[in-house]
N, C-alpha and C positions, 0 to 999 in steps of 0.2 A: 504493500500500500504506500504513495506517493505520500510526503510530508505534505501539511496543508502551505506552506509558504511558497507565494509565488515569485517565482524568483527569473528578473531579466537577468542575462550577461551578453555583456558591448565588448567585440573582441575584433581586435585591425582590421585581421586577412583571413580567409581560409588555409587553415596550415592544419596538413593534415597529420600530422604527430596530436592534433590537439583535440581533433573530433570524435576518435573512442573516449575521452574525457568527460566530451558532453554529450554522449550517448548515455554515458554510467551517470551522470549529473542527472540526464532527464527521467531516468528511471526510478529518482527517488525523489523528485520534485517537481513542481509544477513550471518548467523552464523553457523559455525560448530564449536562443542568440540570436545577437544583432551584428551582423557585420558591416561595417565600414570599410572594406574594400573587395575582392574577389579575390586579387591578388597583391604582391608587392614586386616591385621591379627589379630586376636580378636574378627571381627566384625560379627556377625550374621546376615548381612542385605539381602535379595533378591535384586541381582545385573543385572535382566534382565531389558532389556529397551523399555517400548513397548510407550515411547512417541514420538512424531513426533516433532524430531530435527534428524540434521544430526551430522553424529559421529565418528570417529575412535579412537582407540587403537595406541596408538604410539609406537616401539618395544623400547626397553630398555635392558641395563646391568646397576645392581644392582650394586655399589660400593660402600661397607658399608651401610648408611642408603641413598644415593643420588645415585639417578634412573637416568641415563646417559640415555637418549631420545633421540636416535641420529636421528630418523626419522622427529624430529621437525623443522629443519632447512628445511629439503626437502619436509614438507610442506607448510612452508614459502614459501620460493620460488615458488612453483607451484602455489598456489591462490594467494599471492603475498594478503594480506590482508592489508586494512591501518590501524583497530585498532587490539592491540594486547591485551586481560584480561587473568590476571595470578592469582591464586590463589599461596599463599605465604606458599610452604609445601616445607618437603626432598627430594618428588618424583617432584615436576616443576621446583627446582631451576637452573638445568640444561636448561629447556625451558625457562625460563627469560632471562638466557646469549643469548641463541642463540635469542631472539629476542632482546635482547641491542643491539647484532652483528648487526643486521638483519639490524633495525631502522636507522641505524648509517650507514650501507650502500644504503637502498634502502628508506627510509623515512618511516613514519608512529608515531601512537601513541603507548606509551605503559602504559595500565591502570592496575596496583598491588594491587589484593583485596588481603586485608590480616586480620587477627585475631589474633595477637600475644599480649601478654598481661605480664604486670610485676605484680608478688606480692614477698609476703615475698615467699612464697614455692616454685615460680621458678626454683627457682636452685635442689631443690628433685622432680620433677615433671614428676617421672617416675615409672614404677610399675613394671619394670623389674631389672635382677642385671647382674652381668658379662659382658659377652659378647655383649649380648643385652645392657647392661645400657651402655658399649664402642660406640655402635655406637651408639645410640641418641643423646647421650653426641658431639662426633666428629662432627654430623651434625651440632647440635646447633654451636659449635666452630669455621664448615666453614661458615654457619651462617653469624654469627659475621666479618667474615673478608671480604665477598662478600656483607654484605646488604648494605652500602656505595655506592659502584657502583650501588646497585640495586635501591634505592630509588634516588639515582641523575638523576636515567636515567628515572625515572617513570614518565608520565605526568599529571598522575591523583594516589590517593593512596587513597582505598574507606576501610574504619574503618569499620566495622563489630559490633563495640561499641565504646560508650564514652571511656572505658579504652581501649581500643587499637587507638585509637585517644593521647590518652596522650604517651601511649607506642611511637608511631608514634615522636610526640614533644620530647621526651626525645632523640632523638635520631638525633636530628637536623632536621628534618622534614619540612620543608615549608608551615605554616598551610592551606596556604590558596590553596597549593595543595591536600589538605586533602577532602574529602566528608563522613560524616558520615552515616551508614546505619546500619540498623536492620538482626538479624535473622529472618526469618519466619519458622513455620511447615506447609507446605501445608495443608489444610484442608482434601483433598485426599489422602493424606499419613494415614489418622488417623482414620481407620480400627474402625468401630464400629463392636462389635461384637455380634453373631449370637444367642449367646448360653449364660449361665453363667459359672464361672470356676468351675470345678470339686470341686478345693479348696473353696470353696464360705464359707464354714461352720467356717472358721479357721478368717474371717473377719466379724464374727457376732456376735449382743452379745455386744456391747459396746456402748457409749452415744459418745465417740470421737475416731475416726480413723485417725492415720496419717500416712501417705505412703513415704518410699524412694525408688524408682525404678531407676536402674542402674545400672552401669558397677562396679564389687566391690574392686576399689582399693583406695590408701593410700589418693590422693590428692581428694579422694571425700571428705571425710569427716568422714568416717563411723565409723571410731572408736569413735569422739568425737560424733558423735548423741548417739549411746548408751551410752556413761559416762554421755550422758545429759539426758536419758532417764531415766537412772538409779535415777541419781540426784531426776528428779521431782518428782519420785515418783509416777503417778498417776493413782486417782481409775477409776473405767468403763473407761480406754481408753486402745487402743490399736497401738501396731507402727508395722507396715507389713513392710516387706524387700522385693523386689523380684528384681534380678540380680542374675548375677555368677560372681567369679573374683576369685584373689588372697586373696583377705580380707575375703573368704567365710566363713575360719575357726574362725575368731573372731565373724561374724555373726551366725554361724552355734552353737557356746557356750554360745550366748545370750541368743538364744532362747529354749535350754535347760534348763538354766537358769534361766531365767525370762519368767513367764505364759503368762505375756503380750506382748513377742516380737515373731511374727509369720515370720520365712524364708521360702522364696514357690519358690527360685531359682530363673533359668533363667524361662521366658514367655513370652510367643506368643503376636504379634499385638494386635490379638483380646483379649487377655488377659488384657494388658495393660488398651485398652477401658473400660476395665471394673472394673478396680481396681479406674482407676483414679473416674469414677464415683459411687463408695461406697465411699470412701477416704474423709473424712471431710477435714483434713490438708495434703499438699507435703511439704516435708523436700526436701532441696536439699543444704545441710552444707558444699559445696564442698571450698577446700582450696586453689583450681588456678583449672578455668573453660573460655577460650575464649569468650564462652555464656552461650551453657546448652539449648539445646532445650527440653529438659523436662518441662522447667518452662513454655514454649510456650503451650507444653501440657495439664500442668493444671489448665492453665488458657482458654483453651479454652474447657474443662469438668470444668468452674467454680469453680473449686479448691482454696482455700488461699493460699498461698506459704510462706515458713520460708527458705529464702537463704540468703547468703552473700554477702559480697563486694567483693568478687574472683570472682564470676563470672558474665562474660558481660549483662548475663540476667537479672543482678538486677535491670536497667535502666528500664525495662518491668515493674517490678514489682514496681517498685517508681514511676515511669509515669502514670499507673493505681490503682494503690493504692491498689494493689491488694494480700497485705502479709504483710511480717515484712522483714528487710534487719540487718543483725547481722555482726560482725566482724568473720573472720573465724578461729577454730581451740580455741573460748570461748564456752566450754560447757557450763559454769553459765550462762551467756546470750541468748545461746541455749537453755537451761532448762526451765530459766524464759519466755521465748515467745512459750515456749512448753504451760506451766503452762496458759499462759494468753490467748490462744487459744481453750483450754478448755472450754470457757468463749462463750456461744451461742450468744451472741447480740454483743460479741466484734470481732467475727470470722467472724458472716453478712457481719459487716462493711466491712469489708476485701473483701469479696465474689466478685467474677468477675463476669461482665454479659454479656451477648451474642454480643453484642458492644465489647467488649474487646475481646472474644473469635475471633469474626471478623478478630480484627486489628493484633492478633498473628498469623493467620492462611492466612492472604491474600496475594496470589501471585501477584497479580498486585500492592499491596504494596512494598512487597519485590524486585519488579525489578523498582519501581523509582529511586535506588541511581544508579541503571547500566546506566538509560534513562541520568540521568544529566551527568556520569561521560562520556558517549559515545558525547553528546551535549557538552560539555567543549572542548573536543579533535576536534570535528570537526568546532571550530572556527576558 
C-alpha cells in the first residue's frame, strides 16, 4: 500500500541511472517527476522511458544556463502536492522558487537533494571556454546569491556524499537538517554484453590492465594519469582509455606514443560491460567529481579502483576497501599506487566481491535516504 503523501520531484534530465529510482519511489508513494529537460548536451544517454512512474516535461525558456519552468507552478497548484524533492541543478533552480512560493503560501515540505561539492578545482570546473564558460560561470554566480533563501526554506537537505554534506556545513547548513545518502548504479542499467568488442585484440597480451572510461575533459584527470603512467614506467601492463571529449587530442598522442597506452574512443553499454570485466585496475584521477558513478561500476565487475578525494565516490571505495584513494592532480602518488597495483596479492586484497557489487548497485538501497527524508517531513 502507497504512503498517503503526495509527493512531486523536479529533476534536470532524463538520466537513466536515475529512473529505477523512481520507479521504486513511485511504488511507495503517490509520485510524479517533473523534468526540465529530455536531455543534457554532451551526453550520449538513451532518454526513452519505459519504467512505470508517472511523468511530465515541464515547458521552459532557457535564460542563459537557468531553464525558466514556468509550467511548475501550474502544477503545483493543480495536484497541490505536500512534499516537494528538488534536485539542486541550473535547469530546477527556477522550480525551487516556485515551490519556496508555493510552500509559503499553501503549506507543504520542501526536501533539496543536492550534490554540490568544494575542492581546490572548483573554481576551473569546466570544459568549455567563451561563451559557454559565460554562462556556467553566471549560473554558479546566481547560485550563490539565491542558495541562502534556498536552503533556509529547505526542510530536509539529503547529501549525495560525505563531501557534499560538509559543502552543505560550510555554508551554514543546519546539520541536523542534513540526511546523508549514497549514489547507486542500478544493477539494470549495466548492460552485460552479448558479444566481445571488435577491439578485444588491443587489450591482450598483458599481466596488468588498467582502464579509464569517461567523458575526456580537464577536471577528470586525464592529463595527470598519463604523466603518471609515463612516470611508472611499467612492463607487461597496459592503460586502455575509452571516452571522447575535448582532452581527446592529448589522449589520442599518448597513445601514439606510448605502445602501452591503447585509445578505443567513445563505446557502447555493452562495451563498457566488457572492458570493465578484462580491466584488472579502474583509474578514475578525477580533480572535482560530485561522485563518479563509474566507480559504482567497477566495483560491481569486481574491479580495484585508484581515485581521489575529489570525488564523492571515494567514501564507496574507503567503506569497502575496495582500491586506493590518492590526492588529486599528484601524479607521483598516482604512479606509485599504479606501481603497487601491479602487485597480484596486493590488488586481491583490494578486489570487491559480489557483496559489495550488491550494495553499489541496489535500488532499494539507494531510495532509503528518500524513505527517511519523506518520514522526517511528514512529522
Amino acid at each position: 500500500m502507497k504512503e498517503e503523501s503526495k509527493v512531486h520531484l523536479y529533476h534536470n534530465v532524463v538520466s537513466p541511472y536515475r529512473l529505477p529510482l523512481f520507479e521504486a519511489l513511485a511504488s511507495e508513494y503517490d509520485l510524479k517527476v517533473f523534468f526540465a529537460k529530455e536531455e543534457e548536451s554532451g551526453r550520449k544517454w538513451n532518454t526513452d522511458i519505459e519504467n512505470d512512474f508517472d511523468y511530465e516535461f515541464l515547458n521552459s525558456v532557457d535564460i542563459g544556463p537557468i531553464s525558466i519552468t514556468y509550467t511548475a507552478i501550474l502544477a503545483m497548484i493543480k495536484d497541490r502536492p505536500n512534499i516537494h524533492i528538488h534536485t539542486e541543478t541550473h535547469q530546477t533552480l527556477f522550480s525551487i522558487l516556485c515551490s519556496v512560493i508555493y510552500t509559503k503560501i499553501f503549506a507543504g515540505k520542501i526536501i533539496l537533494w543536492t550534490e554540490w561539492i568544494n575542492t581546490r578545482y572548483s573554481d576551473s570546473n569546466y570544459s568549455h571556454s567563451g561563451f559557454k564558460y559565460l554562462r556556467s560561470k553566471l549560473g554558479d554566480i546566481l547560485f550563490a546569491i539565491v542558495r541562502p533563501i534556498i536552503y533556509s526554506n529547505s526542510d530536509v537537505l539529503i547529501a549525495y556524499s560525505e563531501k557534499n554534506k560538509e559543502f552543505l556545513l560550510n555554508k551554514g547548513v543546519d546539520e541536523n537538517k542534513i540526511i546523508v545518502g549514497r549514489q547507486v548504479m542500478p544493477e539494470e542499467c549495466l548492460k552485460q554484453a552479448d558479444a566481445g568488442l571488435e577491439e578485444s585484440h588491443v587489450i591482450e597480451g598483458s599481466d596488468t590492465i588498467f582502464l579509464y572510461l569517461g567523458y575526456l575533459v580537464p577536471r577528470k584527470g586525464v592529463e595527470t594519469m598519463i604523466k603518471a603512467w609515463k612516470k611508472a614506467d611499467l612492463q607487461d601492463a597496459r592503460l586502455v582509455i575509452a571516452g571522447d571529449g575535448p582532452c581527446k587530442d592529448i589522449v589520442k598522442v599518448a597513445s601514439e606514443e606510448e605502445e602501452s597506452v591503447n585509445w578505443l574512443g567513445y563505446v557502447s553499454e555493452e562495451a563498457k560491460s566488457e572492458l570493465y570485466k578484462t580491466a584488472d585496475v579502474f583509474v578514475f584521477p578525477t580533480h572535482h567529481d560530485p561522485w563518479g558513478l563509474v566507480v559504482n561500476e567497477a566495483v560491481y565487475h569486481r574491479t580495484p579502483v585508484i581515485t581521489t578525494t575529489a570525488a564523492g565516490s571515494a567514501q564507496l571505495v574507503r567503506g569497502l576497501d575496495a582500491g586506493a584513494i590518492i590526492e588529486p592532480g599528484k601524479e607521483n602518488e598516482l604512479s606509485a599506487e599504479m606501481i603497487r597495483m601491479t602487485d597480484h596479492e596486493y590488488r586481491s586484497q583490494k578486489m570487491p566481491d559480489e557483496e559489495d557489487g550488491r550494495y553499489a548497485t541496489s535500488v532499494h538501497s539507494g531510495i532509503k535516504v528518500f524513505r527517511r527524508a519523506i518520514e522526517r517531513c511528514n512529522r
